[in-house]
C-alpha positions as CSV (number, residue, x, y, z in Angstrom):
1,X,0.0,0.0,0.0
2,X,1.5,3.4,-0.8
3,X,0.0,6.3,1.1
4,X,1.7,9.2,-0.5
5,X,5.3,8.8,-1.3
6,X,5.2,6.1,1.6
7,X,4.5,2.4,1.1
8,X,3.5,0.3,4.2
9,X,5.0,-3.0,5.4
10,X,3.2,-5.9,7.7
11,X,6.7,-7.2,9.7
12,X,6.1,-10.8,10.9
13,X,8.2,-10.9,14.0
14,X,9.8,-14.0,15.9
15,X,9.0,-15.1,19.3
16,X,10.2,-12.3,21.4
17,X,7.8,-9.6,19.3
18,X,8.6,-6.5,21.7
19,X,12.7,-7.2,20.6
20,X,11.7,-7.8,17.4
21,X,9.8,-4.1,17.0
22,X,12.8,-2.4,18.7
23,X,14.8,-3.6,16.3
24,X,13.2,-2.6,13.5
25,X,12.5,1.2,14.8
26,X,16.1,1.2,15.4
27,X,17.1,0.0,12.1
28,X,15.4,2.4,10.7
29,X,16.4,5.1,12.6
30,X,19.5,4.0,12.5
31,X,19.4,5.0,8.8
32,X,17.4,7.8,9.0
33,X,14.2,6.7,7.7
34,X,11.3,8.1,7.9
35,X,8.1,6.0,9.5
36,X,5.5,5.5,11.2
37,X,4.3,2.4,12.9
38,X,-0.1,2.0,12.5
39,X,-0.7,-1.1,13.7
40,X,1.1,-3.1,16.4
41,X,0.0,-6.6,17.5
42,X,1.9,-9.3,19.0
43,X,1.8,-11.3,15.5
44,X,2.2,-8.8,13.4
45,X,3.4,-4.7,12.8
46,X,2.7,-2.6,9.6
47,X,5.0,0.2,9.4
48,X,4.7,3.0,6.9
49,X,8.0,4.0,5.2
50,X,9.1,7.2,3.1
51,X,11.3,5.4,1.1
52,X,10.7,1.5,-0.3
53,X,12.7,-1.4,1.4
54,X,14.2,-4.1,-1.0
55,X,13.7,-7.9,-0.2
56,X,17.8,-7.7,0.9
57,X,17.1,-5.5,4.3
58,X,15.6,-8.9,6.0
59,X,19.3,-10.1,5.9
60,X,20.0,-7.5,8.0
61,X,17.4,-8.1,10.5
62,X,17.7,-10.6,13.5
63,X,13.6,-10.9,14.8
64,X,11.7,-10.6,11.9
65,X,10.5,-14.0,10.1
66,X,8.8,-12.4,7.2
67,X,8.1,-8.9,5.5
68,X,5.1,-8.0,3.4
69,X,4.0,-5.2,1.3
70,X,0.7,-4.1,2.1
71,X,-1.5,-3.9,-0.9
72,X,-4.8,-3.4,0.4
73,X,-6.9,-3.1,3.6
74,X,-10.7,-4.1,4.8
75,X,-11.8,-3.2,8.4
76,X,-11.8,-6.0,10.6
77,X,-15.7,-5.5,11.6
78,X,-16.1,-6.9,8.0
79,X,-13.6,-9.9,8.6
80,X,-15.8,-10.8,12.1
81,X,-19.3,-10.2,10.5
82,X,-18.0,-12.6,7.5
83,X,-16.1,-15.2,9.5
84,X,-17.5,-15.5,12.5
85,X,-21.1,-14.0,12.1
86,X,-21.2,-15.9,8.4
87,X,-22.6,-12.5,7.1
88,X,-22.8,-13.3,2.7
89,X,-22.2,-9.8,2.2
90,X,-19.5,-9.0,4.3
91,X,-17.7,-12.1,2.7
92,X,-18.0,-10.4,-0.8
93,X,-16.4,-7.2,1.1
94,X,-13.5,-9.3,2.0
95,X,-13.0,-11.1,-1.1
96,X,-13.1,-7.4,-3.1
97,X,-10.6,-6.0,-0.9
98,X,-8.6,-9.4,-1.7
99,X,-9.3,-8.8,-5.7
100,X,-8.6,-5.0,-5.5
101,X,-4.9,-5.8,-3.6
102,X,-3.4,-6.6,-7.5
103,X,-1.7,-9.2,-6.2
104,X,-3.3,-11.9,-8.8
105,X,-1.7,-9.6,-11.3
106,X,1.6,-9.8,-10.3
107,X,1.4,-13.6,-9.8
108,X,-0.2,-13.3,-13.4
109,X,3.1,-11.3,-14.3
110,X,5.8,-13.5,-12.7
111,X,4.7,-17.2,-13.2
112,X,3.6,-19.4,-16.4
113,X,2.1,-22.3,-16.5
114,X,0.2,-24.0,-13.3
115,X,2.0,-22.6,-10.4
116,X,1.2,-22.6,-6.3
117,X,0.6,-19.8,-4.4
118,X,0.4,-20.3,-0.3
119,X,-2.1,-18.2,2.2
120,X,-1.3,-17.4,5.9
121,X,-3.6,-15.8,8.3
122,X,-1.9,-13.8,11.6
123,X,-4.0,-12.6,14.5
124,X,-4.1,-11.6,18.3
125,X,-8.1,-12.0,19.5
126,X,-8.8,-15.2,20.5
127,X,-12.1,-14.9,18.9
128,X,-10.2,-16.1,15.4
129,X,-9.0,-19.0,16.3
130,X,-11.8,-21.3,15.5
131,X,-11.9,-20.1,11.9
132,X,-8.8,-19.5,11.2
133,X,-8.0,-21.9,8.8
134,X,-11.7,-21.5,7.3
135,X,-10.7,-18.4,6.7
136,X,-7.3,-19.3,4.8
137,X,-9.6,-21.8,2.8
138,X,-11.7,-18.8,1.8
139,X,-8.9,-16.9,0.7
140,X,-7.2,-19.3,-1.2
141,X,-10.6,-20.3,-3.1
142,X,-11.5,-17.2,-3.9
143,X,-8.0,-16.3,-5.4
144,X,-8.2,-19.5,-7.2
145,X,-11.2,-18.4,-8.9
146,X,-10.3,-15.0,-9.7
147,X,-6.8,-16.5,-11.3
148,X,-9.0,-19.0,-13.2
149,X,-11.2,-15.8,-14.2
150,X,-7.9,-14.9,-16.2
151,X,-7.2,-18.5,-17.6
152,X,-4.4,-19.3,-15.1
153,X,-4.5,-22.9,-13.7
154,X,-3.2,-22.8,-9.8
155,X,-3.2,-24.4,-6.5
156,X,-2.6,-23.1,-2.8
157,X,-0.7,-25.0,-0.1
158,X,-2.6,-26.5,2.6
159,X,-1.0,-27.6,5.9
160,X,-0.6,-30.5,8.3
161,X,-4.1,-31.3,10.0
162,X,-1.6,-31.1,13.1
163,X,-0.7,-27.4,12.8
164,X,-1.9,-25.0,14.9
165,X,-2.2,-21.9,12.7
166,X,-2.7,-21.5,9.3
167,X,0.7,-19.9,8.6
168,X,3.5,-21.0,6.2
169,X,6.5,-21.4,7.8
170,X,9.8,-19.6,6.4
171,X,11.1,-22.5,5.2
172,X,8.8,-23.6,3.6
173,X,8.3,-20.4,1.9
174,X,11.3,-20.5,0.4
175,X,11.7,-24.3,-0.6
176,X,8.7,-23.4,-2.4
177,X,9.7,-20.1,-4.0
178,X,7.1,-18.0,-3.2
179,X,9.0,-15.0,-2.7
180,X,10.4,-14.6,-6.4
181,X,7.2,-15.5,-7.8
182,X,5.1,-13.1,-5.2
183,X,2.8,-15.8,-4.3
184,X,2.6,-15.9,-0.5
185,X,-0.6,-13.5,0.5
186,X,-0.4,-12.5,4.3
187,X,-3.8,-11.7,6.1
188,X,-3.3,-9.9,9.1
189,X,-6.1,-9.0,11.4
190,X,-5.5,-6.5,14.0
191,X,-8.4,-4.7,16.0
192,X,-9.4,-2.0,13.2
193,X,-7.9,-2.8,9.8
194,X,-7.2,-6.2,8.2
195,X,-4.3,-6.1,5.8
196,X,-3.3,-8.1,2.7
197,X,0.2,-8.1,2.0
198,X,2.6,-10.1,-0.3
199,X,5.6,-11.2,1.0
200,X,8.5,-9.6,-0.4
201,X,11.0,-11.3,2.1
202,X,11.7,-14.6,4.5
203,X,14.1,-14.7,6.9
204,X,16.8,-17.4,6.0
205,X,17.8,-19.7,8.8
206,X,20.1,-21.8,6.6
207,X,22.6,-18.8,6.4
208,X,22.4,-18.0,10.2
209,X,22.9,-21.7,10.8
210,X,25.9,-21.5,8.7
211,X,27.7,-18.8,10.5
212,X,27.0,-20.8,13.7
213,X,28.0,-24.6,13.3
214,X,29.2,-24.3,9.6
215,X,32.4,-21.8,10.7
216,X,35.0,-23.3,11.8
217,X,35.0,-23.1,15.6
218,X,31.8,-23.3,17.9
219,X,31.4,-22.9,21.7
220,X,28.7,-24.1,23.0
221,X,27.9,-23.3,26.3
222,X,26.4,-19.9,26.3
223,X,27.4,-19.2,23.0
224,X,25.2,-16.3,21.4
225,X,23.1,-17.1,18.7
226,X,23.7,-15.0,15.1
227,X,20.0,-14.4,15.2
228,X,20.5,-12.2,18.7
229,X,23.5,-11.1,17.5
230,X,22.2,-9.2,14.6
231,X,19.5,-7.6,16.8
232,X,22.0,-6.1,19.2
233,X,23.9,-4.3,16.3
234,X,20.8,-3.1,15.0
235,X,19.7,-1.9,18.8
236,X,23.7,-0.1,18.5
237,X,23.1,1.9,15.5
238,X,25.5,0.0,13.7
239,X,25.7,0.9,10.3
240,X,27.9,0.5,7.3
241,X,31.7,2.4,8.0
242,X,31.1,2.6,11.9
243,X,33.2,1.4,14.2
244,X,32.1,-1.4,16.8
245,X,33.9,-2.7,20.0
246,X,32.8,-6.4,21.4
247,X,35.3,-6.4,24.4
248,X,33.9,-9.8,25.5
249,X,33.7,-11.4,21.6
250,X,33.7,-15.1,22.5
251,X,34.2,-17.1,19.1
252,X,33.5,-13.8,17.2
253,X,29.3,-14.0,16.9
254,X,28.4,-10.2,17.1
255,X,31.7,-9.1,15.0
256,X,31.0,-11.7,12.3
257,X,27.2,-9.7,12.4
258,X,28.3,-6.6,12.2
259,X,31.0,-7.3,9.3
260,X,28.3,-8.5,7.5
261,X,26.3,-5.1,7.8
262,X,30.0,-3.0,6.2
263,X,31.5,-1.9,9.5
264,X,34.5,-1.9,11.2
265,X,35.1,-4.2,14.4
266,X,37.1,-4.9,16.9
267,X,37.1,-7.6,19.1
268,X,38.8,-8.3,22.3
269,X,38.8,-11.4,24.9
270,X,41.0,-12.1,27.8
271,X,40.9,-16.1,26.9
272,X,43.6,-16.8,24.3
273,X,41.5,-19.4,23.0
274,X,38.9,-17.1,21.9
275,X,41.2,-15.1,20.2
276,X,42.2,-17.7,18.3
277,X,39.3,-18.8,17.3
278,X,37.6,-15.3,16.2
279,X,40.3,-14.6,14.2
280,X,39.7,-18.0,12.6
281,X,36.1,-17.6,11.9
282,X,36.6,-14.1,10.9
283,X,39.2,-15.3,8.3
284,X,36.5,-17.7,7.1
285,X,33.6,-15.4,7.4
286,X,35.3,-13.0,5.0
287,X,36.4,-15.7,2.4
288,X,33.0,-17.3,2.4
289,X,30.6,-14.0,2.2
290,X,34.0,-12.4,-0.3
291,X,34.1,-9.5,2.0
292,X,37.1,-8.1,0.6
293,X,37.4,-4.6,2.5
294,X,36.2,-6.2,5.7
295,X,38.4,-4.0,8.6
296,X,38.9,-6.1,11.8
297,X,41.2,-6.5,14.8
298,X,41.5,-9.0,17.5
299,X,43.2,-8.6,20.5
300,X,43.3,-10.4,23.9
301,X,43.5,-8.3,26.6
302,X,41.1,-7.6,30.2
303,X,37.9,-5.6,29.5
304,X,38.5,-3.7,32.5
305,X,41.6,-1.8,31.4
306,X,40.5,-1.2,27.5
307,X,42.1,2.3,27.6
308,X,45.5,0.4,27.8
309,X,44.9,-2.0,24.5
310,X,42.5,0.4,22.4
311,X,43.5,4.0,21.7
312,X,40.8,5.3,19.7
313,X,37.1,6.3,20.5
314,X,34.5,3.7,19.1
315,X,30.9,4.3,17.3
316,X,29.3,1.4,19.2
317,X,29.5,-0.9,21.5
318,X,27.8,-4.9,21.7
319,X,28.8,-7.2,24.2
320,X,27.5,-10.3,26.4
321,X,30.1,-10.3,29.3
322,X,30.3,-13.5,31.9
323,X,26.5,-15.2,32.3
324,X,28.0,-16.9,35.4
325,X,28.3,-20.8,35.4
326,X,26.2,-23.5,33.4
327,X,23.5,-25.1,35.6
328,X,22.0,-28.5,35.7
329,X,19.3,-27.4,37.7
330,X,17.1,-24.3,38.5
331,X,18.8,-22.4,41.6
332,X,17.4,-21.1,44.4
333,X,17.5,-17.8,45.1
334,X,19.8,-17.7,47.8
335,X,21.9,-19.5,45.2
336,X,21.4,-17.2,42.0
337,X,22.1,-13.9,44.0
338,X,25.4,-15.0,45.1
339,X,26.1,-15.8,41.1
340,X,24.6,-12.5,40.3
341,X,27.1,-10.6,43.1
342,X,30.1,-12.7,42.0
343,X,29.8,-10.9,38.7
344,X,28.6,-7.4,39.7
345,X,32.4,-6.0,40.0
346,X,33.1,-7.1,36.3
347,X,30.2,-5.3,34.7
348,X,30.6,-2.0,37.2
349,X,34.5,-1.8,35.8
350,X,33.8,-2.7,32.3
351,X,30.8,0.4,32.0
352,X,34.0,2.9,33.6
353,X,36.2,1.6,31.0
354,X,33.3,1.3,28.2
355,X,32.3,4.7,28.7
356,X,36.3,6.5,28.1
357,X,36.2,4.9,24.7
358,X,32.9,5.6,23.4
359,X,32.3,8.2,21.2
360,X,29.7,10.8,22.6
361,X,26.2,10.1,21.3
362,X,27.3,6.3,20.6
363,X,25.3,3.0,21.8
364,X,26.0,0.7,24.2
365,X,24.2,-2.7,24.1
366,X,24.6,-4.9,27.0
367,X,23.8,-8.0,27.8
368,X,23.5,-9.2,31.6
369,X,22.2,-12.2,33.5
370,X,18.5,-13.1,33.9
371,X,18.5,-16.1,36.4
372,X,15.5,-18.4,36.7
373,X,14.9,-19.5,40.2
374,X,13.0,-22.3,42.5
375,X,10.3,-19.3,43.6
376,X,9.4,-18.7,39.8
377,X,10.9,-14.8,40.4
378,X,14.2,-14.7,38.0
379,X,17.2,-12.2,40.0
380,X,18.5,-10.0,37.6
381,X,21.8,-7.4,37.7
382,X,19.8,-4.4,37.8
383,X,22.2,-2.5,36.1
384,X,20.5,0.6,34.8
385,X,21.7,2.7,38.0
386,X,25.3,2.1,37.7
387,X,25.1,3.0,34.2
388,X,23.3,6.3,34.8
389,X,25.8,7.0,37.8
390,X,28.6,6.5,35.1
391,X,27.6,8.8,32.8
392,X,24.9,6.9,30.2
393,X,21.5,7.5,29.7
394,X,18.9,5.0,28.9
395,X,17.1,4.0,25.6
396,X,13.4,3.7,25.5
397,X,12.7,2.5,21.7
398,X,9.3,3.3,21.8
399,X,8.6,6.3,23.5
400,X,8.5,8.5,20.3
401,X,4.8,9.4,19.0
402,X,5.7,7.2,15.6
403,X,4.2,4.3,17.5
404,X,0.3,3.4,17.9
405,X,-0.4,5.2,21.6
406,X,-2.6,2.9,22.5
407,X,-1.2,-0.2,22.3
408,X,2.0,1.6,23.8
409,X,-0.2,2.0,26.9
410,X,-1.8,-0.8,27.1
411,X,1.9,-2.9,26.6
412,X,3.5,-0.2,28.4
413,X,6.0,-0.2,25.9
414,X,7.4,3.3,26.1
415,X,8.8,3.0,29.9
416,X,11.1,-0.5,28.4
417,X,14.5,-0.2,28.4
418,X,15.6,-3.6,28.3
419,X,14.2,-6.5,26.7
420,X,14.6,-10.2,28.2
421,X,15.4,-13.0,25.8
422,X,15.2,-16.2,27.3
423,X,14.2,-19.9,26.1
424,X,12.1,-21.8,28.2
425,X,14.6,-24.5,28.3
426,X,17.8,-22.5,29.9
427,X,18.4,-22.0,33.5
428,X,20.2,-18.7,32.6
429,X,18.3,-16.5,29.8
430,X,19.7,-12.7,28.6
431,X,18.6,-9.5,29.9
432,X,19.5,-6.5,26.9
433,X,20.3,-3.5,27.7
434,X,20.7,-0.2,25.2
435,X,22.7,3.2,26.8
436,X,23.7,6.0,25.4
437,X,26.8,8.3,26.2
């Protein structure tokens, strides 16, 4: 949908969808971009840009599992009295906004002969859930017949009877080709406006898996995920040209990220192994992707006295420091506090240090400990006053008026400053941090 010079995106996010939105306002503010997010749901964001995004800008994004272009909107009073009321004439309403999106002409336009086209429906109120897949049925009839209308032959995928939600995975979006061939329709019900979107890009887990266990050297206790990677730089402002510091780089995860995005890194670790073995996968990250200007330096050394290894100021920082020890089991307490004070003096030296090298205006983005415990109340570092005492002021992503107020109230999005990322399986998840200098 363009309104204006702007043309309007539905963002299908991954689990963590609050992460997932902050990274995306920060991307694009990052680049200056002008937008405006109008709807916000836990499945599902459209956002309203000045300028068009290519397909390529999901490689640069960590959260988001899909992007559409919005082609057309019906009000989701229709979509309820259709679906759920079985209201005949609100069903033609939804199945003209469907014809009136174009989006059989471009699948006209891009594919010959009998071709597949896939349908998946996205929603928040409960109240969908029972017709859900009816709904994906209808869709993908009635575009059936209007392709037919135009003497194209066609199919849509169905799914497993065992699937929960009438929603094509990534993968199998792009097994499928659906993306060059614009034949993915996304129908997106938030609490005013229904939107139909094509999908213009999937996020690609077979290259993220690659630059975890396909480089040369993995670690894998605690070892950062490329996916959460990518989301930090994006939360730094990181950008093409800048200059980013990971003072605690491990195997190299969030430097291998932000290489990929054209900027400069540096990475430092006081275990000579890791060293070693960022420099490796950096060397193999740059011959695989042929980044041929790629600009990095490791170095061992202590991230408490950086000023003594790094003599220049840095654009942005992204770092996960010491989690504290693996666990078998969930700790109590008792047990998780004395882990969290244990590593207290590390963080409260490395923000001094941080801070001297960080160029004024430039991002910090910290990860810290989130401990699951016995009572079912995690302990956390609660590390947002010694930051402030240092010197850096805290990010809110969403407290400017670009996003929907009311769900901003009723989320209470705009008083979040750090985002907790943490799979139900761990003992120990991530707390994420953004700070300003």
């Amino acid at each position: 949908m363009v309104l204006g010079n702007q043309t309007t995106y539905a963002f299908i996010p991954g689990k963590n969808w609050k992460l997932s939105l902050a990274e995306v306002v920060s991307f694009l503010e990052a680049r200056n971009c002008h937008y405006e997010v109008c709807e916000l749901t836990k499945a599902f964001f459209t956002v309203s840009v000045d300028e068009g995004l290519s397909g390529s800008v999901i490689a640069d994004l960590g959260g988001i599992i899909k992007i559409g272009r919005v082609d057309a909107s019906v009000s989701t009073r229709a979509v309820e009295e259709a679906f759920l009321r079985k209201d005949k004439e609100a069903e033609a309403q939804v199945r003209k906004g469907l014809s009136s999106s174009g989006i059989a002409d471009e699948m006209l336009e891009t594919s010959s002969g009998k071709f597949v086209f896939g349908v998946s429906v996205y929603y928040t109120e409960r109240s969908f859930q029972s017709v859900s897949k009816i709904i994906q049925r209808f869709l993908g009839s009635s575009m059936k017949h209007e392709l037919a209308a135009h003497g194209k032959r066609s199919g849509f995928m169905g799914f497993p009877r065992r699937r929960q939600q009438p929603q094509l995975s990534h993968v199998e979006v792009l097994k499928k080709g659906l993306v060059e061939r614009k034949a993915e329709i996304l129908f997106c019900i938030s609490k005013e406006q229904t939107v139909v979107s094509t999908t213009v890009a999937v996020h690609n887990p077979f290259e993220f898996q690659k630059r975890d266990i396909g480089r040369p050297v993995q670690r894998k206790i605690f070892a950062i995920p490329p996916r959460l990677a990518k989301i930090m730089i994006n939360l730094g402002y990181c950008t093409s040209g800048k200059l980013l510091l990971d003072p605690f780089c491990g195997v190299g995860t969030i430097l291998q990220e932000a290489l990929l995005t054209g900027a400069r890194v540096i990475g430092m670790d006081l275990n000579p192994w890791c060293v070693k073995a960022t420099t490796e996968n950096l060397a193999w990250l740059q011959k695989e992707y042929t980044l041929r200007e790629a600009e990095y330096t490791v170095l061992q050394g202590d991230s408490r006295t950086l000023t003594s290894r790094i003599q220049q100021e840095v654009d942005c920082i992204a770092t996960e420091p010491d989690l504290g020890p693996a666990l078998r089991h969930i700790p109590t307490t008792s047990y998780a506090t004395k882990i969290m004070d244990k590593l207290k003096p590390l963080y409260r030296d490395f923000l001094e240090e941080a801070h001297k090298i960080l160029k004024k205006g430039g991002r910090l983005v910290l990860v810290t400990p989130y401990i699951k415990t016995r009572s079912g109340k995690p302990v956390t570092m609660r590390i947002e006053e010694e930051a402030v005492l240092v010197g850096y002021k805290k990010i809110y992503p969403f407290q400017r008026s670009v996003i929907a107020s009311g769900e901003i109230a009723r989320e209470n999005l705009s008083k979040m400053a750090s985002f907790v990322d943490v799979a139900e399986k761990h003992k120990i998840g991530r707390e994420i941090h953004v700070f300003q200098k």
